[in-house]
C-alpha positions in Angstrom: -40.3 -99.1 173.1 -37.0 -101.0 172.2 -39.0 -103.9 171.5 -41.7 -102.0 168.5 -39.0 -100.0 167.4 -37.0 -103.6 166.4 -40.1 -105.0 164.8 -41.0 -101.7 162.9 -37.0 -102.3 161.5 -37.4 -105.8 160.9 -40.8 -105.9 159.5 -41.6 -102.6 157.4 -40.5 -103.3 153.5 -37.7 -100.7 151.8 -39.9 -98.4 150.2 -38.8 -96.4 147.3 -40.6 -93.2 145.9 -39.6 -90.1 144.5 -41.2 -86.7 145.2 -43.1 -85.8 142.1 -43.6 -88.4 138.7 -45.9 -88.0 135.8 -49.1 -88.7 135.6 -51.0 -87.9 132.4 -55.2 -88.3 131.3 -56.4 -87.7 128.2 -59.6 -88.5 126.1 -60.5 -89.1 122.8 -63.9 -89.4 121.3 -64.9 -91.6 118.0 -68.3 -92.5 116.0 -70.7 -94.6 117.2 -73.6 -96.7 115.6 -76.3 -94.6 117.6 -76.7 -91.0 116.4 -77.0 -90.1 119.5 -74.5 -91.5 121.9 -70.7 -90.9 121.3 -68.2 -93.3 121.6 -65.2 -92.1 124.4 -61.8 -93.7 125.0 -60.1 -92.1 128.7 -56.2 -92.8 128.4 -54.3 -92.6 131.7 -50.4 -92.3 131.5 -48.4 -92.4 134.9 -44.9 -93.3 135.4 -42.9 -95.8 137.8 -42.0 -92.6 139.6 -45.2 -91.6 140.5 -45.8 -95.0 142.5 -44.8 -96.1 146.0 -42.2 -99.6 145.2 -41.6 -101.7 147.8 -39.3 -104.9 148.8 -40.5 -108.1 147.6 -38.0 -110.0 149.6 -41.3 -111.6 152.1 -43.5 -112.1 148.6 -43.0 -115.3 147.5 -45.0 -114.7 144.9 -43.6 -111.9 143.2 -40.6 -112.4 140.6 -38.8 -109.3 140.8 -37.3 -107.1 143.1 -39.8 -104.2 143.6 -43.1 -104.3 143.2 -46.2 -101.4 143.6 -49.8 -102.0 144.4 -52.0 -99.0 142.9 -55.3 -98.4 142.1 -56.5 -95.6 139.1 -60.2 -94.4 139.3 -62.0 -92.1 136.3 -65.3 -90.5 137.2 -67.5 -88.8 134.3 -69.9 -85.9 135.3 -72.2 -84.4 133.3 -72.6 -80.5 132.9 -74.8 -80.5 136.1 -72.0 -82.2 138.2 -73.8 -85.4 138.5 -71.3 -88.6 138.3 -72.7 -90.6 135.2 -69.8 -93.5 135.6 -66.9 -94.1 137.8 -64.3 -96.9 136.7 -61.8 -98.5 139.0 -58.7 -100.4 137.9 -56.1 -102.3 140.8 -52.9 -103.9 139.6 -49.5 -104.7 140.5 -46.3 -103.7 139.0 -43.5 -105.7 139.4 -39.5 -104.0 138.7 -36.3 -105.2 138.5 -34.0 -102.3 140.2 -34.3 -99.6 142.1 -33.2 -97.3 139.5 -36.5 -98.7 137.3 -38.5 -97.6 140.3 -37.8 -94.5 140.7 -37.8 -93.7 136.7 -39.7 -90.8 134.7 -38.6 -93.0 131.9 -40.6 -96.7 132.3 -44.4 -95.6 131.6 -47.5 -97.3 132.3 -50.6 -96.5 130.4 -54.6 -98.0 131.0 -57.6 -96.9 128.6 -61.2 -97.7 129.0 -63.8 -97.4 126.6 -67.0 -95.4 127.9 -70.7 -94.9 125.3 -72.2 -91.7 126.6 -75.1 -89.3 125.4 -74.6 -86.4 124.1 -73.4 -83.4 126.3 -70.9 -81.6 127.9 -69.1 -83.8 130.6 -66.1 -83.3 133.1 -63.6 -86.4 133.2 -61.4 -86.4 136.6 -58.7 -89.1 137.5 -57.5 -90.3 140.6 -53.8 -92.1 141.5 -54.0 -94.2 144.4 -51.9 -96.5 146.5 -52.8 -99.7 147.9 -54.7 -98.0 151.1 -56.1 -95.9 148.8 -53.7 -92.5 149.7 -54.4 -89.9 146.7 -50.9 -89.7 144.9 -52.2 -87.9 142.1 -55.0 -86.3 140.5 -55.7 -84.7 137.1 -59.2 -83.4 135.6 -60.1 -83.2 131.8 -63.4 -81.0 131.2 -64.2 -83.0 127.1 -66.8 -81.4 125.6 -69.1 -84.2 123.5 -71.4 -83.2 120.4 -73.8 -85.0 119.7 -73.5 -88.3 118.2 -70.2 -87.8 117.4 -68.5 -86.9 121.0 -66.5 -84.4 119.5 -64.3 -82.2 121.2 -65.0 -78.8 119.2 -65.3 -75.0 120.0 -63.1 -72.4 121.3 -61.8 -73.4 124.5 -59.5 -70.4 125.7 -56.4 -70.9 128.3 -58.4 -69.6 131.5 -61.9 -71.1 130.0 -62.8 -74.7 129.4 -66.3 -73.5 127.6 -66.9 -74.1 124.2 -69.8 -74.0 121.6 -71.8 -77.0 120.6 -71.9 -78.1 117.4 -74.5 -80.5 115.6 -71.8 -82.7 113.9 -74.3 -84.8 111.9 -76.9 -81.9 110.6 -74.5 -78.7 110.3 -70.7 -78.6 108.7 -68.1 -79.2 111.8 -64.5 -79.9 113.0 -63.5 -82.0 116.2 -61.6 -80.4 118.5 -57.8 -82.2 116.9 -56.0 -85.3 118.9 -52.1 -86.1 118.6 -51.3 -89.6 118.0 -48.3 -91.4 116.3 -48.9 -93.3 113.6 -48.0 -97.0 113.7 -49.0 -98.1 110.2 -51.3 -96.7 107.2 -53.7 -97.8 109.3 -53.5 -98.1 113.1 -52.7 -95.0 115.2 -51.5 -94.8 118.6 -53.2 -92.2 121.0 -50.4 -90.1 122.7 -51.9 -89.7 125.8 -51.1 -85.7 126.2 -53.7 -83.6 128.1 -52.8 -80.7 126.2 -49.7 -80.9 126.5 -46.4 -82.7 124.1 -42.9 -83.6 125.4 -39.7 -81.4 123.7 -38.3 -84.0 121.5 -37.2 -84.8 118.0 -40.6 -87.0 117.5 -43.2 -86.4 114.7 -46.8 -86.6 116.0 -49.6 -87.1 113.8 -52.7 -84.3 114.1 -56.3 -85.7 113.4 -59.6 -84.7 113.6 -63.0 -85.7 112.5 -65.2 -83.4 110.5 -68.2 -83.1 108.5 -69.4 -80.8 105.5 -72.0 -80.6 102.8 -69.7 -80.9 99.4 -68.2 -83.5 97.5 -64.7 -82.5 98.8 -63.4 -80.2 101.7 -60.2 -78.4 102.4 -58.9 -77.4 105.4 -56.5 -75.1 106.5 -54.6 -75.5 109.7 -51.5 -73.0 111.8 -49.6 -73.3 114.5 -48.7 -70.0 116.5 -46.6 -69.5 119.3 -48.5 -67.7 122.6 -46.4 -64.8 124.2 -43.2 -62.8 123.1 -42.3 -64.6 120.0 -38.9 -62.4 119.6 -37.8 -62.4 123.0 -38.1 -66.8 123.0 -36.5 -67.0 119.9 -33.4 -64.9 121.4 -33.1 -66.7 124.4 -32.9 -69.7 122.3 -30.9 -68.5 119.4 -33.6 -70.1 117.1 -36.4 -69.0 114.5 -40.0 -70.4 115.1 -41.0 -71.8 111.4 -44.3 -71.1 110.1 -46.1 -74.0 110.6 -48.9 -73.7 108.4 -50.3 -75.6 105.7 -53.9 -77.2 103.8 -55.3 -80.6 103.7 -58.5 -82.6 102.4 -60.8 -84.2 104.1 -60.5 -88.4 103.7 -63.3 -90.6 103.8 -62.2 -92.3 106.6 -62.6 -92.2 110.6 -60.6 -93.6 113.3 -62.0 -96.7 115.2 -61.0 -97.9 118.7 -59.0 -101.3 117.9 -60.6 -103.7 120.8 -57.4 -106.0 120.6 -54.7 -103.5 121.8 -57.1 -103.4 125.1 -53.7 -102.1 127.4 -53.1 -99.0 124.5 -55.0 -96.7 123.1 -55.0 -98.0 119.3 -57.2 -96.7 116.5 -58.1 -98.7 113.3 -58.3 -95.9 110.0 -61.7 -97.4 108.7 -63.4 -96.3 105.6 -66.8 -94.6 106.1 -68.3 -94.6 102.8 -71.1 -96.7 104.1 -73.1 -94.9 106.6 -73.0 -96.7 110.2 -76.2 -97.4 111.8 -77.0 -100.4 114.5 -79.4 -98.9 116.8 -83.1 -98.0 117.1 -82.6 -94.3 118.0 -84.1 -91.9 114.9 -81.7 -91.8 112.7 -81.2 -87.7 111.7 -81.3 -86.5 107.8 -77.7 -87.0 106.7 -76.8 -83.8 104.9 -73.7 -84.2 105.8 -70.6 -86.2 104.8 -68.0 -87.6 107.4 -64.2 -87.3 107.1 -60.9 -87.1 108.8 -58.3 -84.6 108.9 -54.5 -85.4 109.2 -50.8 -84.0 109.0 -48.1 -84.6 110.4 -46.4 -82.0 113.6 -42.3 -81.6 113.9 -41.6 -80.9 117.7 -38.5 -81.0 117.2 -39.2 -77.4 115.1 -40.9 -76.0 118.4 -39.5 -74.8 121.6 -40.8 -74.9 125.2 -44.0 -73.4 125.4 -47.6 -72.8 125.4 -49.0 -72.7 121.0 -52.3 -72.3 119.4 -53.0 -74.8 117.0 -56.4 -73.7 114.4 -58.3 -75.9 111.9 -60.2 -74.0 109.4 -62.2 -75.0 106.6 -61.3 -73.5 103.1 -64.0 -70.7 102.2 -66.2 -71.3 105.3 -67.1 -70.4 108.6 -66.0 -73.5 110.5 -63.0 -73.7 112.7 -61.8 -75.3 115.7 -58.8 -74.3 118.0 -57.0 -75.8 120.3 -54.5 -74.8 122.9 -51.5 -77.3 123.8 -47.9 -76.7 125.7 -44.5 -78.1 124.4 -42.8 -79.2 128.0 -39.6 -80.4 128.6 -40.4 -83.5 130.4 -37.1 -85.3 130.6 -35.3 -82.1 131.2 -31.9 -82.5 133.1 -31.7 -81.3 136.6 -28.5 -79.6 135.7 -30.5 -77.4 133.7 -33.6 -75.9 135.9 -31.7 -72.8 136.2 -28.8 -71.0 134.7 -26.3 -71.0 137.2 -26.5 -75.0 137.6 -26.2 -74.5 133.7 -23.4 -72.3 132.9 -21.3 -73.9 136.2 -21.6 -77.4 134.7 -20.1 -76.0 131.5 -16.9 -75.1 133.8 -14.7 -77.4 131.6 -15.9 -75.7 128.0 -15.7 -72.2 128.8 -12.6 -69.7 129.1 -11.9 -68.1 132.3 -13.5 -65.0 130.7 -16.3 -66.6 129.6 -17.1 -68.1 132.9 -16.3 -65.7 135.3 -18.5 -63.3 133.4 -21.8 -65.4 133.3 -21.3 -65.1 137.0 -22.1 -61.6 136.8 -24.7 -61.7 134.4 -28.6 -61.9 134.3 -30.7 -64.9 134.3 -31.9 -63.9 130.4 -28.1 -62.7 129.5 -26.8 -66.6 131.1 -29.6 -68.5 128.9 -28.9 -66.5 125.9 -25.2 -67.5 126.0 -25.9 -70.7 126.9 -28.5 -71.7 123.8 -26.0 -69.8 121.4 -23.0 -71.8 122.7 -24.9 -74.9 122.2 -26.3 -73.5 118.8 -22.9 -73.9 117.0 -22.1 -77.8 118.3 -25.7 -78.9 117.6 -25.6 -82.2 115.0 -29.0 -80.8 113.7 -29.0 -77.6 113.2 -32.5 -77.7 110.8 -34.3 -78.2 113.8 -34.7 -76.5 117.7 -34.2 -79.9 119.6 -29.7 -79.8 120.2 -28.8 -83.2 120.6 -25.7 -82.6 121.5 -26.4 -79.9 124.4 -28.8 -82.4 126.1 -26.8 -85.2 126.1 -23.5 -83.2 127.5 -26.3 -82.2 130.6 -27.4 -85.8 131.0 -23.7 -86.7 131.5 -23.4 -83.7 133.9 -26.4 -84.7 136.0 -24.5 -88.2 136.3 -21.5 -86.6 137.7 -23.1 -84.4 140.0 -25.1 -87.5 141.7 -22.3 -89.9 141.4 -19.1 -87.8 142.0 -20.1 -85.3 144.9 -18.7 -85.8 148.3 -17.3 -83.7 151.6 -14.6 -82.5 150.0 -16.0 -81.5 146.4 -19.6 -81.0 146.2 -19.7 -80.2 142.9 -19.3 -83.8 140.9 -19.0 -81.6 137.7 -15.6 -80.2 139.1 -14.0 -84.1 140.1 -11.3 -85.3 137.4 -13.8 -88.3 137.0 -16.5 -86.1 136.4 -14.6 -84.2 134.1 -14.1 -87.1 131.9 -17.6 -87.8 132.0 -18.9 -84.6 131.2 -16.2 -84.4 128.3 -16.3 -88.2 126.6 -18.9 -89.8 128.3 -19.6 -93.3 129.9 -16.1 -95.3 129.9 -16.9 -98.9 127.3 -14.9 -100.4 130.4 -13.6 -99.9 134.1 -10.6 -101.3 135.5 -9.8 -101.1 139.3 -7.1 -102.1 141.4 -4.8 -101.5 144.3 -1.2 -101.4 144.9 1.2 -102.5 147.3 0.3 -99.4 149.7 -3.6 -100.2 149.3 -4.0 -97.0 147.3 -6.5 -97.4 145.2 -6.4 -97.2 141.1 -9.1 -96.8 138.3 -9.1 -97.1 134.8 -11.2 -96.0 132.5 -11.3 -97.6 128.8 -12.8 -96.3 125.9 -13.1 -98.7 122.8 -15.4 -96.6 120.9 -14.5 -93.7 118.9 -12.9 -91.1 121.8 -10.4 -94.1 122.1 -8.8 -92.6 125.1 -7.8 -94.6 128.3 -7.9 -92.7 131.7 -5.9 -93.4 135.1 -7.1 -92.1 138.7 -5.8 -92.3 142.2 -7.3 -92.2 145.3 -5.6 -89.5 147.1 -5.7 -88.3 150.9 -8.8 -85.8 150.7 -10.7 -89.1 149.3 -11.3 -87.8 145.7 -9.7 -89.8 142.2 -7.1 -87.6 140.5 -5.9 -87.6 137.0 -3.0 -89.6 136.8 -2.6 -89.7 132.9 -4.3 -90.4 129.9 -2.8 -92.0 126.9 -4.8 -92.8 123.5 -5.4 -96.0 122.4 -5.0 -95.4 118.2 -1.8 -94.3 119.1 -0.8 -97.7 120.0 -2.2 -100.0 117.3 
C-alpha cells in the first residue's frame, strides 16, 4: 500500500480545474448557391476554466507550463431526431501560469461550416476531456427555412417552435444574430446562445430578409421582460427606449473561409443573383437584403429582453428572446451582504450597521444608488467605477484572509487595496529583530506610499503613510 500510494504521488501530474467555466454554442446561418440547401456556421466558445490543465513538467514536448487535452463534438438532428452529422475536433492547449488556467477570462473559440437541406434541426454540443469525461454540454434547437437556413418565427421563452417561412417565394425576416463589427466589411460572430455579457461593448444586430419592393423599412424594439419599475429601482437607473427604423441593404453576409479558427463574415453585395447548382431554381419574386444597427449594452441591465424586427406597413416580423448576464461578475458581489460588508471602509457607522438590518432588495437598492453618484459614466447603466472597487475587493479577500482575520477586506493591506488599488511597487524588508516590513509605492496619480509591520497575531498593520507630491 505504501509502495502505490508513493508512485500515485510521484507519478500523477498537478492538475488544475475550477468548478464551473463557460462554455458557449451558437449558430448562424447564411445563403447558399442551391435554393435549397442552407448554408450553417456552429460556433463553440469555452473558456480555460472550463478545461482540466495539467503539469507539463514529464512532456518534453510541450513549451509551457500547463497544458489541457480536450475534445468538442457537434451533432445535428433533424426534426425526427435522426443525427444528420456529427463533427469531432481534439486539440491541445498549452498555458503559461496557473492563474491562465484557471481563467473565465482567456477564451477559446472553434466554428465549422455545415450545408444542410432545408428543415427544422436540433444542434447539441459536447465538452470532453482527453478520456472523453463530459465536462460540458449545451443544445441549440436552429430552426432552417428553406434555402436560406434562416432562423425566423416566434420562438417564446418556454418553446423553441417557430413558423416556417418560404424566404425566397414570400416576404421574410431571419431570426437576428449579434456580431461586432471589425471593418465596413467583415463581421465577427459573437458566439452568444441567446445570451450577451453586461459590459460597455456595442454589438452589431443583423439579419437577412427578403421582400417584394424596390426598398424596405424595418422597424426594430428592444423591451425589457418582467417588472420594469421594480429593476430600474433596484438599480437606480432608467431603461432607454431602444427603438428605432432601418432599410434594407443589398447586401448579405458571407462566411470568410480564411479566418477558419473565428467565425468571420464577409458583407458581399447581392445584386447579382447566386446560383451554382442543378436544383430548380424557384421564381425570384423576391429581393434579398440585410438588416443592421448597432446595440449599447452598456444602456441595459441584467436581464432577460425581447428584441422585434418588423417590416414597415406589413405583416412580417421576427422576435427574438436574449439575456444580458453578468459574466465576469465579482464574487464579492453574488449577494448583498458580501456586497455591502466589502464597502466597510466607505460607509459611516450608521450607514453600515443599518444595511445589516435591512432586506435583500432595501441592501441592493442602497448599494446601486451609492455607486450611482461615483460612476465616471453616468449616460450609461454599466458603473465603471463600482466594478472595479469589487474587483479589488475580491483580491483582498483571496489574498489577505487568514486565522486571525478572515475577512481580507477588513486587513490594513486590504484596505489599501480596496481604497487605491494595486501598489506601482513593493518594497519588503526586515529589521534587526526579524520583524518583517512592507512598503507599498504608488507612482501614479494616488501618489501615496504605505508602510506595514508584521505584528504578533501574523497580520501587516498600518505603520504610516506619507504622500509622495508632498516631497518633490
Amino acid at each position: 500500500m505504501l509502495r502505490l500510494l508513493v508512485f500515485l504521488i510521484v507519478f500523477t501530474p498537478l492538475s488544475l480545474m475550477s468548478q464551473q467555466g463557460i462554455f458557449i454554442v451558437d449558430a448562424i446561418s447564411l445563403p447558399f448557391s442551391c435554393p435549397d440547401s442552407g448554408e450553417v456556421v456552429l460556433s463553440a466558445e469555452f473558456s480555460n476554466s472550463s478545461l482540466p490543465f495539467y503539469s507539463s513538467s514529464r512532456r518534453t514536448s510541450l513549451s509551457k507550463e500547463f497544458y489541457s487535452i480536450y475534445q468538442l463534438q457537434f451533432e445535428i438532428r433533424d426534426s425526427l431526431g435522426v443525427i444528420r452529422k456529427r463533427i469531432q475536433f481534439s486539440d491541445t492547449l498549452e498555458v503559461a501560469t496557473k492563474e491562465e488556467a484557471l481563467s473565465d477570462d482567456f477564451r477559446n473559440t472553434k466554428n465549422y461550416r455545415v450545408i444542410l437541406q432545408k428543415g427544422s434541426y436540433t444542434i447539441s454540443s459536447i465538452l470532453q476531456d482527453a478520456q472523453g469525461k463530459i465536462l460540458q454540454r449545451q443544445e441549440v434547437r436552429s430552426q432552417m427555412v428553406q434555402s436560406q437556413m434562416n432562423f425566423v418565427g416566434t420562438p417564446s421563452t418556454n418553446s423553441d417552435k417557430v413558423e416556417v417561412i418560404d424566404f425566397w417565394s414570400s416576404p421574410s425576416i431571419s431570426s437576428p444574430s449579434f456580431t461586432e463589427k471589425i471593418s465596413e466589411s467583415l463581421y465577427a460572430q459573437i458566439p452568444s446562445g441567446g445570451k450577451l455579457p453586461y459590459s460597455n461593448i456595442i454589438v452589431i444586430v443583423t439579419a437577412q430578409c427578403s421582400y417584394p419592393t424596390s426598398k424596405q423599412e424595418y422597424k426594430y424594439t428592444i423591451e425589457p421582460l418582467g417588472n420594469k419599475a421594480q429593476l430600474e429601482k433596484l438599480w437606480s437607473w432608467k431603461l432607454p427606449l431602444v427603438a428605432g427604423t432601418v432599410e434594407a441593404q443589398r447586401f448579405e453576409l458571407v462566411f470568410n473561409y480564411s479566418q477558419s479558427t473565428t467565425p468571420f463574415f464577409q458583407k458581399v453585395d447581392i445584386s447579382v443573383p447566386m446560383f451554382n447548382c442543378k436544383s430548380k431554381v424557384p421564381s425570384l419574386i423576391q429581393r434579398r437584403g440585410m438588416i443592421e444597427f448597432p446595440l449599447n449594452l452598456s444602456t441595459l441591465l441584467p436581464g432577460t429582453y425581447l428584441l422585434t424586427i418588423s417590416a414597415v406597413n406589413s405583416t412580417e416580423e421576427v422576435r427574438r428572446y436574449f439575456e444580458v448576464q453578468w459574466i465576469d461578475q465579482a464574487q464579492s458581489l453574488k449577494n448583498s451582504k458580501s456586497a455591502f460588508s466589502a464597502m466597510y471602509h466607505l460607509l459611516t457607522d450608521k450607514e453600515f450597521y443599518s444595511l445589516e438590518a435591512a432586506t435583500e432588495f432595501q441592501r441592493w437598492e442602497f448599494i446601486h444608488n451609492f455607486w450611482r453618484k461615483l460612476d465616471p459614466t453616468p449616460n450609461t447603466s454599466y458603473n465603471e467605477a463600482m466594478i472595479e472597487y469589487f474587483r479589488r475587493a475580491d483580491i483582498a479577500r483571496l489574498k489577505y484572509q487568514g486565522i486571525n482575520q478572515k475577512d481580507g477586506v477588513l486587513t490594513d493591506l486590504g484596505k489599501i487595496l480596496v481604497l487605491y488599488g494595486e501598489p506601482t511597487s513593493i518594497e519588503n524588508s526586515k529589521d534587526e529583530k526579524s520583524i518583517e516590513t512592507i512598503r507599498w509605492v504608488f507612482q501614479n496619480k494616488v501618489q501615496k506610499q504605505f508602510e506595514f509591520k508584521k505584528t504578533t497575531n501574523g497580520l501587516f498593520t498600518l505603520q504610516k503613510y506619507s504622500n509622495l507630491s508632498a516631497k518633490k
